[in-house]
C-alpha positions in Angstrom: -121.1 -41.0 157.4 -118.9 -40.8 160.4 -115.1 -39.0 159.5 -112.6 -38.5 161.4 -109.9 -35.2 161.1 -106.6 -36.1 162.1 -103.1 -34.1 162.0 -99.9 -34.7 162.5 -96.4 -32.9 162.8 -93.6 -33.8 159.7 -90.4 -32.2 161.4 -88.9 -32.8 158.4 -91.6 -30.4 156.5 -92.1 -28.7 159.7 -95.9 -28.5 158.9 -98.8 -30.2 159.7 -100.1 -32.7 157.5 -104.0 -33.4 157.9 -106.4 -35.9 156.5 -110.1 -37.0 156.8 -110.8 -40.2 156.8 -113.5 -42.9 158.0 -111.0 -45.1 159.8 -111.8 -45.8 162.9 -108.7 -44.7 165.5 -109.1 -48.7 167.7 -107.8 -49.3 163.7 -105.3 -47.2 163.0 -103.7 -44.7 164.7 -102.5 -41.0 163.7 -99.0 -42.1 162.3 -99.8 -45.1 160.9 -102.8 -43.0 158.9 -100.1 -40.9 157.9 -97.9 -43.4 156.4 -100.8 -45.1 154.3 -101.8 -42.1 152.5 -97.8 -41.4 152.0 -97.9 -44.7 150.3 -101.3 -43.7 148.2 -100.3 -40.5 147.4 -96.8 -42.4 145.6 -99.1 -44.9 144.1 -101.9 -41.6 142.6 -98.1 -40.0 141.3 -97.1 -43.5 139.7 -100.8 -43.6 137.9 -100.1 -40.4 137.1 -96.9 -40.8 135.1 -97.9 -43.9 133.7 -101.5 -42.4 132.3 -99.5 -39.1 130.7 -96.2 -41.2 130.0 -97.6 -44.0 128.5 -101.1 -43.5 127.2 -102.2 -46.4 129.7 -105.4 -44.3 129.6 -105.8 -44.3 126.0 -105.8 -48.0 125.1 -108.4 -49.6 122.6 -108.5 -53.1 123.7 -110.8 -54.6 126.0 -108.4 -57.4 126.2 -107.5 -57.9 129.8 -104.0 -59.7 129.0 -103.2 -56.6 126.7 -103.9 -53.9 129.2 -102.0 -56.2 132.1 -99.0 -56.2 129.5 -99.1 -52.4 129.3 -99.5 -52.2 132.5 -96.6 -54.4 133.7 -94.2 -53.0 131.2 -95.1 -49.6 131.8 -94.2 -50.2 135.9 -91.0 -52.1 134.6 -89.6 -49.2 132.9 -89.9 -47.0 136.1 -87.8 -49.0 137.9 
């Protein structure tokens, strides 16, 4: 498997932020890596809140329209 190691400055932060990752850079470029795991990282902390919050992790059902209800409320009640 091919990575690739990419950085890149937050002057907000001033730090470096780095990531590995196996896009290829004709696909996405340093910044635009950087914004897509900003967005996964809020998505892994919404997951989060919702598994401890909620018990989303913790449901007895194999009911798909159950756990899509749970699901949807849960996300409903963060807003």
């Amino acid at each position: 498997m091919h990575v690739r190691l990419v950085a890149t400055y937050n002057s907000e932060e001033k730090k470096y932020h780095i990531y590995i990752t196996n896009i290829q850079k004709d696909v996405l470029d340093v910044n635009d890596i950087a914004k897509l795991y900003e967005a996964r990282w809020e998505i892994e902390l919404l997951f989060k809140e919702l598994k401890s919050g909620y018990a989303l992790d913790e449901l007895d059902t194999k009911n798909v329209q159950i756990i899509s209800a749970f699901i949807w409320t849960s996300i409903l009640t963060q807003v």
